[in-house]
N, C-alpha and C positions, 0 to 999 in steps of 0.2 A: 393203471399202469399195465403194457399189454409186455408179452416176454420179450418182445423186441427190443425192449431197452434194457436187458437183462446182464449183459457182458457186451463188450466191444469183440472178444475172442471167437463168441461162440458164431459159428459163418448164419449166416438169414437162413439159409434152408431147412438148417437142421431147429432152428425157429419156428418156422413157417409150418414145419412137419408138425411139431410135438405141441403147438398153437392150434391146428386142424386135430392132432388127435385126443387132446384134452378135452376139445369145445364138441366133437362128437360125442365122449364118452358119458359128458355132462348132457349133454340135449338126449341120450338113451336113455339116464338115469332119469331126465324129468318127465320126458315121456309114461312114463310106470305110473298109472293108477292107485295098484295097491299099496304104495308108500310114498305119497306127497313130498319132493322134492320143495324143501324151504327155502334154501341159501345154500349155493356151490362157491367155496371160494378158494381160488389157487394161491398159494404162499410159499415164501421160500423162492421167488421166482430170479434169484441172481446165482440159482441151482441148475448150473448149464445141463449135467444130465442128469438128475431125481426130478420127478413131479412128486409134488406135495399137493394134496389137496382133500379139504375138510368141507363134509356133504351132512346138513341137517336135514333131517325127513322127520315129518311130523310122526307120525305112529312109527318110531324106532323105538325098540322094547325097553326097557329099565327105567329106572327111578332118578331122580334128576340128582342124586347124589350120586351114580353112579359113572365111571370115567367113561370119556368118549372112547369107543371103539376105534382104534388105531391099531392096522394091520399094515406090512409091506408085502407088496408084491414086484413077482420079476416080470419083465414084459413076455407079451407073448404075442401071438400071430396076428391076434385083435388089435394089440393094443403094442403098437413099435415103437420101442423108445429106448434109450442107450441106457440107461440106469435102470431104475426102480420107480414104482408109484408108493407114496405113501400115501393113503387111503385112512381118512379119523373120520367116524361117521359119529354121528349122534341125534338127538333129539333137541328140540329147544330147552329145556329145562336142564340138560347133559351140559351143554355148551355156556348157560346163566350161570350156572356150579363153576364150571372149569373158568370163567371169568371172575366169579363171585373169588375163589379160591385167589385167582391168580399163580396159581403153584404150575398151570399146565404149559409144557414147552410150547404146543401148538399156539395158547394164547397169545403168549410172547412173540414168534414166531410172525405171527398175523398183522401184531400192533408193532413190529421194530419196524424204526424210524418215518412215526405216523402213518403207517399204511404203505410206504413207498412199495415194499417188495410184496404185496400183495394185489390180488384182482375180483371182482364181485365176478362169477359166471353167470349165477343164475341166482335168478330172486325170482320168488314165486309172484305170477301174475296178478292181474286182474286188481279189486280193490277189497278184496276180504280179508279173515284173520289171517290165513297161512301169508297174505302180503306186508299187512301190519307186524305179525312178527317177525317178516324177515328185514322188516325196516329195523324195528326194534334191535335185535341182535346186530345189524350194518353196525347200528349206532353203538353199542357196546363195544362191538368190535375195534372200534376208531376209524370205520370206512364208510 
């Protein structure tokens, strides 16, 4: 589902914009070498002005009991947007917990109403493990 079917209120442009600057922000992050970009996926998307959006990288630090990293930020010169980004970063084993758990909003968030208000950005390529897991996790996810 892309933001475009998001609200009937919100006008295309301001779509159009925060669709171009999400999809940059995700293709800079996968770009990065030093931390394997697994699964971008935007949620929350009937959020005319917050982006939400939850970024698995394979080598992100802690213990898979430990909660996904979930920081807001305000826009800035980079990154224009009317609201905020919430930003949950984790690892795959962060993200198996926070499903495992089921306790974690963003989970919930991802899977309300089977996936609709969610979108897959980025899955890691190609046909290796970083790809297998991020099929894995899709599938957990209910996407």
């Amino acid at each position: 589902m892309s933001m475009s079917s998001q609200t009937a209120t919100t006008p295309g442009w301001v779509t159009a914009h925060y669709d171009n600057e999400v999809r940059a922000l995700v293709a800079e992050h996968a770009a990065r070498k030093d931390e394997p970009l697994v699964l971008a996926v935007r949620y929350n998307l009937d959020d005319p002005r917050n982006v939400h959006l939850l970024e698995v990288l394979d080598s992100f630090p802690g213990t898979d009991d430990d909660e996904l990293f979930d920081n807001e930020f305000l826009p800035t010169h980079e990154f224009r947007i009317l609201g905020t980004l919430r930003l949950a970063i984790g690892n795959p084993g962060q993200l198996r917990a926070a499903i495992d758990r089921g306790d974690d909003e963003l989970v919930r968030a991802i899977g309300r109403d089977g996936g609709a208000h969610a979108e897959v950005l980025h899955q890691a390529p190609g046909s290796g493990k970083l790809r297998r897991i991020a099929k894995e996790l899709r599938g957990l996810l209910g996407l």
